[in-house]
C-alpha positions in Angstrom: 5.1 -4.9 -10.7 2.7 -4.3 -7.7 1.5 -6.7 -5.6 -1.1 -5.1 -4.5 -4.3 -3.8 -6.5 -5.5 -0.7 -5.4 -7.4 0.2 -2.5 -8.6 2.9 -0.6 -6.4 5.4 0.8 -5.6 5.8 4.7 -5.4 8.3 7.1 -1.1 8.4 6.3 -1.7 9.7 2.7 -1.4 13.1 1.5 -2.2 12.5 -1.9 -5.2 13.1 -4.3 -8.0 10.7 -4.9 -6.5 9.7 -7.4 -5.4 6.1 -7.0 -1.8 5.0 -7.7 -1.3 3.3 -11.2 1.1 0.0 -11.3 4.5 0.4 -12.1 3.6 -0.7 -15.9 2.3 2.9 -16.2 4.7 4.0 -17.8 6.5 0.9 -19.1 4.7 1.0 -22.6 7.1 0.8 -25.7 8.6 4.1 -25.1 9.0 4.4 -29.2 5.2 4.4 -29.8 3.8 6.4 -27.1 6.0 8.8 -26.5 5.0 11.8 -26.6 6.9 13.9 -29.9 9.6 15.9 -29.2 8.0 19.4 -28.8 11.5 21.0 -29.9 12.8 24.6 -28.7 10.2 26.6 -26.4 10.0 30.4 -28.1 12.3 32.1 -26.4 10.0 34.6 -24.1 10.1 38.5 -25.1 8.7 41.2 -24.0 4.9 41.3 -24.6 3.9 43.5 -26.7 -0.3 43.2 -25.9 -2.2 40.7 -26.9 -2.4 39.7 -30.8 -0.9 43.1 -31.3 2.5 42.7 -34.0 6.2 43.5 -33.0 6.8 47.6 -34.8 9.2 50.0 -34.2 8.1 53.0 -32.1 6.5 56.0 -34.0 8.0 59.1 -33.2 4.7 61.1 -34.2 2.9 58.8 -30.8 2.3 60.7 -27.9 3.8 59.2 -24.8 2.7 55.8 -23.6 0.1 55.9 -21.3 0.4 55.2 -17.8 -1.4 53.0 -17.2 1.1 49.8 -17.5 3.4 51.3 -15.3 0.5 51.9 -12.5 0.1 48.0 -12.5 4.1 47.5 -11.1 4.1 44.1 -12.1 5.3 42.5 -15.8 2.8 41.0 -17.7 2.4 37.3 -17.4 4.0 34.7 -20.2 1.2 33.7 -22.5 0.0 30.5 -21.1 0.6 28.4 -24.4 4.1 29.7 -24.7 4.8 26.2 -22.4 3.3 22.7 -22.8 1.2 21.8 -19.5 3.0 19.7 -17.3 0.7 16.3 -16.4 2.0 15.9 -13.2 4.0 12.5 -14.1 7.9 13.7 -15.2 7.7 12.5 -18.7 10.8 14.3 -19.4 11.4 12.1 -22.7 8.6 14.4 -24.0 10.8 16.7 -25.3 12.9 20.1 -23.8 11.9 20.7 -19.9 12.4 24.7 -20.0 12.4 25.8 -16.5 9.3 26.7 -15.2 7.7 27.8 -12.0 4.2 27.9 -10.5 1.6 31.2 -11.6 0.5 33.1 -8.6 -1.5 31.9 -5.7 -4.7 33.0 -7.6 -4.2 30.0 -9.6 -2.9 27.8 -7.1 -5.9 24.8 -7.8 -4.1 24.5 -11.1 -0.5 24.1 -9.9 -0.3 20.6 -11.5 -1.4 21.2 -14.6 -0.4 25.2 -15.1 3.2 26.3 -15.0 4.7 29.7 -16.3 8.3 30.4 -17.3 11.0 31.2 -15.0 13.7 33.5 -14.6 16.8 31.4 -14.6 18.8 30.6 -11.6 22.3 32.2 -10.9 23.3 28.6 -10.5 22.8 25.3 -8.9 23.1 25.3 -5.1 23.3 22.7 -2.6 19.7 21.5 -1.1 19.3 20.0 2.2 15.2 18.6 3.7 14.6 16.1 6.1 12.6 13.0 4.9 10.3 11.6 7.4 6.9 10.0 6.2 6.4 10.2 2.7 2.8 9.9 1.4 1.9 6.5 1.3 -1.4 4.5 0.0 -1.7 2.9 3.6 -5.2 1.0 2.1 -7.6 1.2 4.1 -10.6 -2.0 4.4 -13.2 0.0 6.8 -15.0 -3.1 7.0 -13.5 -5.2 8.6 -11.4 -2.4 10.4 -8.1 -3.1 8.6 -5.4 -0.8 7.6 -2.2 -3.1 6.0 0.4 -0.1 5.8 1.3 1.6 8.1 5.1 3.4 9.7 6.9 1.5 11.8 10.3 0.6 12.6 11.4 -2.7 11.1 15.3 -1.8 11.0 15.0 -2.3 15.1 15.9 -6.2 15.6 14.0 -7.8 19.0 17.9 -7.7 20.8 17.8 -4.2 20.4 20.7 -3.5 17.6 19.8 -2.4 14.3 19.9 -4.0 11.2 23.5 -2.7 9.5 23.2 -0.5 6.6 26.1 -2.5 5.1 27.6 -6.0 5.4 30.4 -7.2 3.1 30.2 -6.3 -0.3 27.1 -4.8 -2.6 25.4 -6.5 -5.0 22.4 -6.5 -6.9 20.7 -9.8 -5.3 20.8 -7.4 -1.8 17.6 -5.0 -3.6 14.2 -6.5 -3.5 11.2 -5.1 -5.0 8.3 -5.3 -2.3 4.2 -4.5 -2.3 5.3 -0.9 -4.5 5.2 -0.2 -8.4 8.6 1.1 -8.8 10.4 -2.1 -10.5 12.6 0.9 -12.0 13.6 2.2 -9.1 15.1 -1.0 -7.7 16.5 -2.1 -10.7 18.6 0.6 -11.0 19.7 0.6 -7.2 20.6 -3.0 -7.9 22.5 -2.2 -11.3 24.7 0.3 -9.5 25.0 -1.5 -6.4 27.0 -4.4 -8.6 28.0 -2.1 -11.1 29.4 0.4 -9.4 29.0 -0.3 -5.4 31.4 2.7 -4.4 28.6 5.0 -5.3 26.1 3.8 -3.1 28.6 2.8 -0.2 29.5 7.1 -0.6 26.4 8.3 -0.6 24.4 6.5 2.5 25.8 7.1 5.6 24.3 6.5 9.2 24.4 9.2 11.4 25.0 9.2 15.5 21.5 9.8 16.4 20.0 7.0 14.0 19.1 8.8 11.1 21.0 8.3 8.2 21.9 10.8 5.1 21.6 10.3 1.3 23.8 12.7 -0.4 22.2 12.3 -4.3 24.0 14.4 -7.4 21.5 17.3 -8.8 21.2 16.6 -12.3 20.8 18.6 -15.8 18.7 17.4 -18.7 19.2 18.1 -22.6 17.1 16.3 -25.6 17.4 14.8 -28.7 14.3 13.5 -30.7 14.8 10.1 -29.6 17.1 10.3 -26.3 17.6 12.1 -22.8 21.2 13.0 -21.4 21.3 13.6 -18.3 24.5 15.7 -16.6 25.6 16.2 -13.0 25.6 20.0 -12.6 27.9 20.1 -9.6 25.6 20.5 -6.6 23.9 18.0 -4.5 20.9 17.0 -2.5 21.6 16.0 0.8 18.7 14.2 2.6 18.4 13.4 6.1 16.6 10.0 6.4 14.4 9.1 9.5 14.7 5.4 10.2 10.9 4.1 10.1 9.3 2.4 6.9 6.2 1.6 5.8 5.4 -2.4 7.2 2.5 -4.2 6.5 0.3 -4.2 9.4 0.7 -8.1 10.2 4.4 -8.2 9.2 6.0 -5.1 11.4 9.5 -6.8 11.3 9.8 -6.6 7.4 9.9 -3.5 5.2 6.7 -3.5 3.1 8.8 -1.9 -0.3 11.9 -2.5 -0.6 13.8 -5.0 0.4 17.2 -6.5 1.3 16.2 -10.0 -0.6 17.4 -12.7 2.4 20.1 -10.2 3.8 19.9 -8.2 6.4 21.1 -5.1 5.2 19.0 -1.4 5.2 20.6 0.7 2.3 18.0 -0.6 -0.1 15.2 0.5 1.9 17.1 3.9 2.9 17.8 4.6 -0.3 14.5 3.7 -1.9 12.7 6.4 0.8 15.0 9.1 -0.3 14.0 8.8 -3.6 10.3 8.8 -2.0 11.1 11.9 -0.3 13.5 13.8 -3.0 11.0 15.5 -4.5 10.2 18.2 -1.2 13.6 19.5 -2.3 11.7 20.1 -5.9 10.7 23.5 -7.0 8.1 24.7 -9.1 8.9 23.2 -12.3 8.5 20.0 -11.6 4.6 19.6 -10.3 3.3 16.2 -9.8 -0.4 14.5 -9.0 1.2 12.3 -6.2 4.4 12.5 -4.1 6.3 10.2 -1.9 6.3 6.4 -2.2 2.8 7.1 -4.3 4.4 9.0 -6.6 7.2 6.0 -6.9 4.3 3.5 -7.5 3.5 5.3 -10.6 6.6 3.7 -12.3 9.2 5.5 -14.0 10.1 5.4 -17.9 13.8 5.4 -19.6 14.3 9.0 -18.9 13.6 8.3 -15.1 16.0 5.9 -15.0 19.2 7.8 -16.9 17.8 11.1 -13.8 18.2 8.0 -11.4 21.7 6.8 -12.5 23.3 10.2 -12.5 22.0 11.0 -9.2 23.3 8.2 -7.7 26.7 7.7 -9.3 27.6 11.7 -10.5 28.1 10.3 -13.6 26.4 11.0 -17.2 23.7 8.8 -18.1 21.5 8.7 -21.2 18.4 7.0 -23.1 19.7 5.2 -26.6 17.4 3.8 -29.0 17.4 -0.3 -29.9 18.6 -0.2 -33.0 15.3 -1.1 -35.6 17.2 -1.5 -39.2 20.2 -2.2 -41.3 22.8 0.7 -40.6 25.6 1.6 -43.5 27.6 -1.1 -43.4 24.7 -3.5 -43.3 25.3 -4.8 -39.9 21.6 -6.1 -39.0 19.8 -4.2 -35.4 20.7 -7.6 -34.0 24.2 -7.4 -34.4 24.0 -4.0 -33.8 22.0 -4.5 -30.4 24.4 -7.1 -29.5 27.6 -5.1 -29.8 25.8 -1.8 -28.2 25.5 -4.0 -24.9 28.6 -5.8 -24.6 30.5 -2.7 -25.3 28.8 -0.8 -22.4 28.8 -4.4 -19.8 32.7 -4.1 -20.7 32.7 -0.6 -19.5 31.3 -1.2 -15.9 28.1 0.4 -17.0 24.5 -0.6 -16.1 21.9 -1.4 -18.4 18.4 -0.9 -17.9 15.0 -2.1 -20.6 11.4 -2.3 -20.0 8.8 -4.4 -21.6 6.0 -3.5 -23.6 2.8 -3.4 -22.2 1.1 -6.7 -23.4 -2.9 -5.6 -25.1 -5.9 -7.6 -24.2 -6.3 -10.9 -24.6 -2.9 -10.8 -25.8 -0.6 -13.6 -25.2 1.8 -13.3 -22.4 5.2 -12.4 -23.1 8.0 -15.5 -23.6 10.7 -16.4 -21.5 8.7 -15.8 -18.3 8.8 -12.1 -18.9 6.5 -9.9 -17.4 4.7 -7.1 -19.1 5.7 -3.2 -17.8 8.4 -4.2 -16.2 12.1 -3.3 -16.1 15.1 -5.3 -16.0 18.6 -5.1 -15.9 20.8 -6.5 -18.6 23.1 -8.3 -17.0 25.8 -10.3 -19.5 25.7 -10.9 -23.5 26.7 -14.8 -23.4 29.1 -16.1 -26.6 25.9 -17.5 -28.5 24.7 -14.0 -28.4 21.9 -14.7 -25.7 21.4 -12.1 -23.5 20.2 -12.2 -19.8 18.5 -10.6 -17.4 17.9 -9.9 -13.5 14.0 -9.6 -12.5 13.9 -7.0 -9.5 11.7 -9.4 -8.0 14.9 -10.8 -7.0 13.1 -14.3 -8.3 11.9 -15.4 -11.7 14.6 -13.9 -13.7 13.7 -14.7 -17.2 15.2 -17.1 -19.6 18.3 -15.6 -21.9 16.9 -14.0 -24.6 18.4 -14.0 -28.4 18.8 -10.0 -29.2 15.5 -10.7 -31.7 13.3 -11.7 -28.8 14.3 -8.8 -26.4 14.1 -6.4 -30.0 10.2 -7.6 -30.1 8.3 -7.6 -26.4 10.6 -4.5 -25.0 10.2 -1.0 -25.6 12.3 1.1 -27.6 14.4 2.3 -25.5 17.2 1.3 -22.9 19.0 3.3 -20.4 22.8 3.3 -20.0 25.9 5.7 -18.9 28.9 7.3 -20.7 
């Protein structure tokens, strides 16, 4: 969760008016608000005109007129041959055809317009500098205040920098900070323990004090009720600059993430090159915010599975919890139970969010907190199962498989 409410934006953001939501924006049971799956987009033909039905030709017809040809350009895909993209990545929505921008004529509507695309010959390699990611720097005019701002808090006062390793990887080394993206570092933390030779591979330093981040591209296919999400063979390699957004009366600590009471800088490294992945985007993937705003929007299940692959090259996908008896009569609890032992046993992460909580609602037991993700760390031998907060404090008490089944959404994230 965010520390921080919103505030007004400073002279260091880039992004719309539009404020930045908490990281519970999109932490809502994913199996009641999700959107439906849209299934297959019609496949795009040529057009024939406007309302006017497929024939064969007529012989008797003179020949066609001109006047098409005079225009040297293909007509343009009917606009509702493609659900609008709202700017936020909800790829568990349904099939994400690929899409690109419409012309520059409509250019004020590239986040909410897109038109189909000509596929690629392939996936290639993608290389971008990240330097300052749009930021909400929150600006108090009043009393002349700006908390966020870049600065360099890797730099120690004897002049060395902080290592971007020491000894071995664990979870306890990511720390949320003042940013909405608990998914983000719960997932950094779940590989780091997980499967630590992932991150240790794709975070280097470099000579002149910039370090790379070398993430896997990723495919997507749908179900109705999961994501899968497939390394496609090329990368994204990302040349990170070494400053970080501080808190103006803190500039020796990173203000997002954190490296809990280690000093280590892979978490904060890797969390701005997920901040500054998306310039290497292209057209079909248009967003209201970028940067570390567009991280403090939260992420949902399918997020996380995009996350996990990129990071480790390895398939990840959304599952359902399981919500009845299946054919043998084993009861979702059981069934729950087994799910996530099986895949703990396997060396693979586990990620689940909470449900939003509704007004004057009751909070949630077992010092849980509402839109927020964990990571399922162990299924005990009394069948409890527990959890790490990415607060990096306040994990919350063990939960029995009925308790986790009623205050988290519907979905969790794993690999295989």
């Amino acid at each position: 969760m965010s520390e921080l409410g919103t505030a007004e934006r400073g002279t260091e953001t880039k992004a719309p008016e539009t404020p930045p939501l908490p990281d519970a924006a999109f932490e809502a049971p994913d199996a009641g608000e999700e959107p439906v799956e849209p299934g297959e987009p019609d496949e795009p033909g040529e057009p024939e005109g406007p309302g006017e039905p497929e024939r064969p030709a007529d012989p008797e017809e003179p020949d066609a007129p001109e006047e098409p040809e005079a225009q040297g350009e293909p007509a343009e895909p009917e606009a509702d041959a493609d659900p609008a993209d709202n700017g936020r990545d909800t790829a568990e929505a349904g099939p994400e055809p690929e899409r690109a921008f419409l012309g520059d004529v409509f250019s004020k509507l590239r986040d909410t317009v897109a038109g189909l695309r000509e596929p690629a010959d392939g996936p290639v390699d993608r290389y971008t500098t990240v330097d300052r990611p749009d930021f909400n720097a929150m600006e108090i005019p009043e009393v002349g205040v700006t908390l966020f701002e870049y600065g360099t808090p890797l730099d120690r006062p004897d002049g060395q920098r902080a290592p971007l390793f020491d000894g071995e990887l664990r979870r306890e080394q990511t720390e949320q900070g003042r940013l909405g993206d608990c998914g983000v570092i719960a997932t950094m933390g779940a590989v780091a323990s997980h499967l630590p030779e992932a991150i240790s591979e794709c975070v280097k330093e470099n000579e002149d004090g910039t370090y790379e981040v070398t993430l896997h591209q990723v495919t997507k296919s749908y179900s109705a009720d999961w994501t899968r999400c497939e390394p496609n063979g090329a990368v994204t390699v990302l040349t990170v600059t070494p400053e970080l957004v501080v808190q103006y009366d803190r500039p020796d600590k990173p203000a997002y993430a954190r490296a809990g009471a280690e000093d280590v800088a892979w978490p904060a490294v890797l969390e701005k090159a997920f901040a500054g992945v998306d310039q290497t985007w292209e057209g079909d993937r248009p967003g209201q915010a970028s940067g570390y705003e567009r991280l403090d929007l939260g992420t949902r299940a399918g997020h996380r599975a995009e996350m996990l692959t990129q990071l480790t090259g390895r398939p990840a996908y959304t599952d359902d919890i399981p919500t009845g008896f299946d054919m043998n009569g084993v009861s979702p609890e059981r069934q729950l139970l087994t799910m996530f032992r099986e895949k703990l046993d396997a060396g693979c992460p586990i990620l689940i969010g909470t449900r939003k909580i509704e007004k004057d609602e009751r909070p949630l037991p077992n010092n849980l907190v509402d839109g927020h993700v964990y990571e399922v760390t162990r299924v005990d031998d009394r069948g409890l199962i527990h959890l790490h907060n990415p607060h990096n404090i306040n994990d919350p008490k063990p939960l029995t498989a009925k308790e986790l089944r009623a205050n988290f959404s519907g979905q969790f994230t794993t690999m295989g």
